[in-house]
C-alpha positions as CSV (number, residue, x, y, z in Angstrom):
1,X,95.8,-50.5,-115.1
2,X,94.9,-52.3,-118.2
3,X,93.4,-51.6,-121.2
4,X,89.7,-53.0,-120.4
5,X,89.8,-50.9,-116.8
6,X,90.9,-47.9,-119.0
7,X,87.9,-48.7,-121.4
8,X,85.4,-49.4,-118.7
9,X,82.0,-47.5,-119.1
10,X,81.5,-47.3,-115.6
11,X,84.6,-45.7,-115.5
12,X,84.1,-42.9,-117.7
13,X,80.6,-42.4,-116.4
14,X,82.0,-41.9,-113.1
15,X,84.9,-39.4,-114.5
16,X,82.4,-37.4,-116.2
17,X,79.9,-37.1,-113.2
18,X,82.8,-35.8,-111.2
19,X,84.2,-33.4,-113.5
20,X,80.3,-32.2,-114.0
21,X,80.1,-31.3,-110.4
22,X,83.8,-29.9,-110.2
23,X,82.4,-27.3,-113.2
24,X,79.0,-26.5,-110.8
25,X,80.8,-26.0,-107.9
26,X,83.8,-23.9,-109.4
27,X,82.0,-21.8,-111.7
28,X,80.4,-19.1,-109.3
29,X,84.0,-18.3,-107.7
30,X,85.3,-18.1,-111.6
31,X,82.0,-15.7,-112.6
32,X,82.7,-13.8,-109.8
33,X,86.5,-13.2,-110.6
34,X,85.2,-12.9,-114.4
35,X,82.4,-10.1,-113.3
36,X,84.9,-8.5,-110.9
37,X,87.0,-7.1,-114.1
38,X,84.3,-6.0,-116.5
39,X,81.7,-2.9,-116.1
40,X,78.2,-3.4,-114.9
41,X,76.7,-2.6,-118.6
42,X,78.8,-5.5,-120.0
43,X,77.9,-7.5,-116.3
44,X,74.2,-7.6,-117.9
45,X,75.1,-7.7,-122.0
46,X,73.5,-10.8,-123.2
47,X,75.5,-13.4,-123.3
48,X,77.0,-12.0,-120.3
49,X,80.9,-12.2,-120.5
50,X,82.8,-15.1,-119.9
51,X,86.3,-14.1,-120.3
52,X,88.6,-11.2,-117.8
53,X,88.1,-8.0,-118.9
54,X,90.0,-4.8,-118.1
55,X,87.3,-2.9,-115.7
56,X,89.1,-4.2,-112.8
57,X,90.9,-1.0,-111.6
58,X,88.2,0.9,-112.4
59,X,86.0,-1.0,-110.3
60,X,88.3,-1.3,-107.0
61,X,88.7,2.3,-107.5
62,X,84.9,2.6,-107.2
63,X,84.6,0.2,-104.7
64,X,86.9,2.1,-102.3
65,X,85.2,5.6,-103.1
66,X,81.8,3.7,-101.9
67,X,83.6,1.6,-98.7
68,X,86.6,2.1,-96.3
69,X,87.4,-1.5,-97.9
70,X,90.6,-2.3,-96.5
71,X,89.7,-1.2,-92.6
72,X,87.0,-3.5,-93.0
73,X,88.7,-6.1,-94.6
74,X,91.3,-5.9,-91.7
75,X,88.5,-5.9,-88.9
76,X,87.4,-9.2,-90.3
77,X,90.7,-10.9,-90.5
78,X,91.5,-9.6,-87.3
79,X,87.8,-10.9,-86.1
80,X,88.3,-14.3,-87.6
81,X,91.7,-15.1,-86.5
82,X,90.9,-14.0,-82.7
83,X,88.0,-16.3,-83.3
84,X,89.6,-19.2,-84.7
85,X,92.6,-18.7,-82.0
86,X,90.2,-18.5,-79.3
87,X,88.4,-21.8,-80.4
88,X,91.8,-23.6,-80.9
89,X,92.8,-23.3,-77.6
90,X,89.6,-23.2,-75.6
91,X,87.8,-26.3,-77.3
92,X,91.2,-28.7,-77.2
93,X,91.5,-27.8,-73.5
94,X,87.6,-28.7,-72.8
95,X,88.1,-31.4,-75.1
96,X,90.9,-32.9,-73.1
97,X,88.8,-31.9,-70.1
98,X,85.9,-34.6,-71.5
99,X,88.2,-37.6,-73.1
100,X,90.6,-38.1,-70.3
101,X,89.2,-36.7,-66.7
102,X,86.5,-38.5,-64.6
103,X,84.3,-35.6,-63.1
104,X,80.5,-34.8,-61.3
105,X,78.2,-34.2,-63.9
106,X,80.2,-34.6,-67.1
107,X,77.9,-36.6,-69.3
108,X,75.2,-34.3,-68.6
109,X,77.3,-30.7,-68.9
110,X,78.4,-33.1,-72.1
111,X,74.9,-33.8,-73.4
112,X,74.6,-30.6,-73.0
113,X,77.0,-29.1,-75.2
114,X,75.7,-31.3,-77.9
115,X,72.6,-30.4,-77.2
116,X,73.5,-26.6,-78.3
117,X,74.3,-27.7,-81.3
118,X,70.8,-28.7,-82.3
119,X,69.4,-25.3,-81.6
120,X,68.6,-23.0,-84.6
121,X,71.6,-19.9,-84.3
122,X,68.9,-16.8,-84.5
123,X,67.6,-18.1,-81.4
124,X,70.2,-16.4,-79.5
125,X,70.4,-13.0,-81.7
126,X,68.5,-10.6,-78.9
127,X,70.0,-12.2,-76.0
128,X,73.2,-11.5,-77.2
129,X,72.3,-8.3,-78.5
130,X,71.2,-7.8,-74.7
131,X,74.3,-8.4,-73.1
132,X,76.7,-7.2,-75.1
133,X,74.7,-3.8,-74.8
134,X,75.1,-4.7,-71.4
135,X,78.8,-5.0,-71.2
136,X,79.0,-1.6,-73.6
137,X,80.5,-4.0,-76.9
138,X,78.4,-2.4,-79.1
139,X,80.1,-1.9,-82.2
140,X,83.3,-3.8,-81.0
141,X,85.1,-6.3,-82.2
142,X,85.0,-8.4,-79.6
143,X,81.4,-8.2,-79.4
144,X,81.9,-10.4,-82.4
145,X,84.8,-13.3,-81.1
146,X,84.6,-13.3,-77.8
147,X,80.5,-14.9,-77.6
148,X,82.4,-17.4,-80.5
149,X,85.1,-18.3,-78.4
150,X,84.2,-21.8,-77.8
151,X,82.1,-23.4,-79.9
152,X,79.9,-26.5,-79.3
153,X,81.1,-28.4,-82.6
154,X,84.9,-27.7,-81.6
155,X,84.4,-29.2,-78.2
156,X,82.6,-32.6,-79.6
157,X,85.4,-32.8,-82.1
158,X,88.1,-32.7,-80.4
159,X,86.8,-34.7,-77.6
160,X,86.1,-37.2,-80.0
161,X,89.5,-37.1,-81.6
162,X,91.5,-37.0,-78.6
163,X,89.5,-40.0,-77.0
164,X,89.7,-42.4,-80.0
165,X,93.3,-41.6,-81.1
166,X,95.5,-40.9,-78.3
167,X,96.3,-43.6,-76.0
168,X,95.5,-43.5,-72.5
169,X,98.4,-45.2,-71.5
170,X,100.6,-42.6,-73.2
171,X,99.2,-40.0,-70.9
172,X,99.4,-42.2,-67.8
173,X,103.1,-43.3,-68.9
174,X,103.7,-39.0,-69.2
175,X,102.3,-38.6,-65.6
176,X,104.5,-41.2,-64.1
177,X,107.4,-38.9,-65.3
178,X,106.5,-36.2,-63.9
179,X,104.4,-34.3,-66.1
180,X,101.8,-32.1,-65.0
181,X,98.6,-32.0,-66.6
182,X,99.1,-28.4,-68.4
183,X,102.2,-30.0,-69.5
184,X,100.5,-32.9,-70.5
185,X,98.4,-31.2,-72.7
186,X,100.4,-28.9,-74.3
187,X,103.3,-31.2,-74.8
188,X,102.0,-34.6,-75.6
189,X,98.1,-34.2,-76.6
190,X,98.1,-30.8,-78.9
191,X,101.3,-32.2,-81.3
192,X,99.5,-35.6,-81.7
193,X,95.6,-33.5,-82.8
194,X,97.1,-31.8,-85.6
195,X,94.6,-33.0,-88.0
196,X,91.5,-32.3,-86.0
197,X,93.2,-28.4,-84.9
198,X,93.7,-27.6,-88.9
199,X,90.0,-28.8,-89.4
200,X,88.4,-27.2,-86.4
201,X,90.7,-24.2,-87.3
202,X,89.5,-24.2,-91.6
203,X,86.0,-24.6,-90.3
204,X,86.3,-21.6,-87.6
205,X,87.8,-19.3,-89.9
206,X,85.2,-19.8,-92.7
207,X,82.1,-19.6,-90.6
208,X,83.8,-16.1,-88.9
209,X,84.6,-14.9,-91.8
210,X,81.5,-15.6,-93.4
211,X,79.1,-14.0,-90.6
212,X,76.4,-11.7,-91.5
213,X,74.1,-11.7,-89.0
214,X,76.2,-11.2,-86.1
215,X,78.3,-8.1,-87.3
216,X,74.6,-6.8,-88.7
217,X,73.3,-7.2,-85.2
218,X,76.1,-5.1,-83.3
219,X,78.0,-3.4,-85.5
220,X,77.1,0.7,-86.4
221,X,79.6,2.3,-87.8
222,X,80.9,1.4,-91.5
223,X,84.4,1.9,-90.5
224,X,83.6,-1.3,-88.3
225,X,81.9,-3.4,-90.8
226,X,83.2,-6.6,-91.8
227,X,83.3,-7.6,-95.5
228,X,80.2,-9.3,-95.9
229,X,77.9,-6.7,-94.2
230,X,80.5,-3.9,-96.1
231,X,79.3,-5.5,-99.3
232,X,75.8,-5.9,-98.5
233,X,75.7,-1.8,-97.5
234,X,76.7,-1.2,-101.4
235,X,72.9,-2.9,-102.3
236,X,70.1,-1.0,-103.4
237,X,66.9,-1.5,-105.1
238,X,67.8,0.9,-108.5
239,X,71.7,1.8,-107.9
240,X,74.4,-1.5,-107.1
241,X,77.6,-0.9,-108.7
242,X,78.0,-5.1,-109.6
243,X,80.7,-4.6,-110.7
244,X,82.4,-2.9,-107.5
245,X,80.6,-5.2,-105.8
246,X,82.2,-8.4,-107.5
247,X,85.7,-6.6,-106.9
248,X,85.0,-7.2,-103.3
249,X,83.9,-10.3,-103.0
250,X,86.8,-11.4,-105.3
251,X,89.5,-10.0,-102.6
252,X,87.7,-11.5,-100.0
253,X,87.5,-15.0,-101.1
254,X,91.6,-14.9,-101.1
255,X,92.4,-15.2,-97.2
256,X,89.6,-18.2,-97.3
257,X,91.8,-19.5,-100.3
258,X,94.9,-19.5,-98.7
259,X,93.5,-21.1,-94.9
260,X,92.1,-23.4,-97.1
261,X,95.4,-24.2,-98.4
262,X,97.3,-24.0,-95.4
263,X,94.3,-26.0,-93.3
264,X,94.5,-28.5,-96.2
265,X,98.3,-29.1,-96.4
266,X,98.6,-29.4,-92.5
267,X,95.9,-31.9,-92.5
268,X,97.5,-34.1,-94.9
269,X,100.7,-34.2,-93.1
270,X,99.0,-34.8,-90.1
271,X,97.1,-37.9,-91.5
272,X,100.5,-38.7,-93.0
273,X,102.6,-38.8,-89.8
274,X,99.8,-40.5,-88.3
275,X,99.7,-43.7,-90.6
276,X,103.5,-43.3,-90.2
277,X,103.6,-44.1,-86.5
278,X,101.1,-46.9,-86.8
């Protein structure tokens, strides 16, 4: 790079806008790790703190007098990684099903699962509350992965991946061998969608482990809560330990740290290997 390039306006410009929306986007994980180690009084002191403090035992200790916290944070990792399991296999297996067969109705049953996509999520809140009532799944966990066990965006994406970069003649070539089509798919399609598994699989995880309003709809007992309905329970108009409450939320945005890492690595090296082979 030479010296003008390095000087360039433009450039810096473009460096500093960048950096500016690293610092918005970063800075309410950082508060909340900040808040999660000081007391509620010093939470609210003006200017509010900006630095760790040394509340953070204090509050964890508080938080778990207020929550079973670690039974619901294990009923939401178990929750999200049945759901993102679920959706790994089910949606690359439909998604084969749409990119390589030739089948009665299949544009329309496709249409159709895009069309799903474009209807607003509390649509289905009391029909689902219905049959999962129905099926005696109130205030189960599977109440909560099973009705999320294929989604409509992991189908259209891995259709879309598998049709535009696996070769059809590489699947023909693996049924003149003798391959079945199981075999098919688990041995030559799923180690070639690596990158499109570790995204479907990063965006699964986060939206399960996100979800409010389906653990709010059929869950009961508190023992049963997942984290972000446990946290909202703490909440009250005159009497919120913030400070607990940060706690919380601190721990729980680690297993989205980590499948973000993990997601991200994998989906690098898949890319990676990708460009390799072509």
């Amino acid at each position: 790079m030479s010296a003008a390039e390095r000087l360039d306006p433009r450039r810096w410009a473009a460096h500093l806008l960048v950096g500016a929306g690293v610092l918005v986007l970063v800075a309410p994980f950082y508060f909340t790790f900040v808040f999660a180690t000081h007391a509620r009084s010093e939470i609210f002191a003006s200017p509010p703190p900006l630095w760790f403090g040394t509340q953070f035992g204090a509050n964890l200790a508080l938080l778990l007098e207020r929550l079973p916290f670690w039974q619901n944070l294990g009923w939401s990792l178990y929750v999200a990684a049945m759901t993102t399991v679920l959706n790994l296999v089910l949606c690359s297996m439909a998604g084969f099903a749409f990119a390589v067969y030739e089948f009665r109705f299949k544009r329309g049953l496709f249409a159709f699962v895009v069309g799903s996509m474009m209807l607003p999520s509390f649509l289905n809140m009391i029909p689902s509350f219905m049959v999962m009532d129905l099926l005696g799944w109130i205030d189960q966990p599977r109440a909560l992965y099973v009705p999320g066990a294929a989604g409509a965006l992991g189908i259209f994406l891995m259709r879309q991946y598998i049709g535009s970069a696996i070769p059809r003649d590489l699947i023909d070539a693996a049924r003149m061998d003798g391959c079945g089509e199981f075999r098919i798919y688990r041995s030559v399609v799923l180690p070639l969608t690596g990158p499109a598994l570790g995204t479907l699989g990063l965006i699964t995880f986060i939206s399960s482990w996100n979800n409010f309003v389906g653990p709010l709809v059929v869950m009961r007992s508190v023992e049963h809560y997942t984290v972000p309905l446990a946290l909202r329970s703490m909440q009250s108009p005159n009497n919120t330990e913030w400070g607990a409450l940060m706690a919380g939320s601190a721990i729980a945005m680690l297993p989205l740290l980590v499948a973000f890492v993990f997601s991200a690595r994998r989906l690098v090296a898949g890319l990676t290997a990708g460009a390799v082979r072509g």
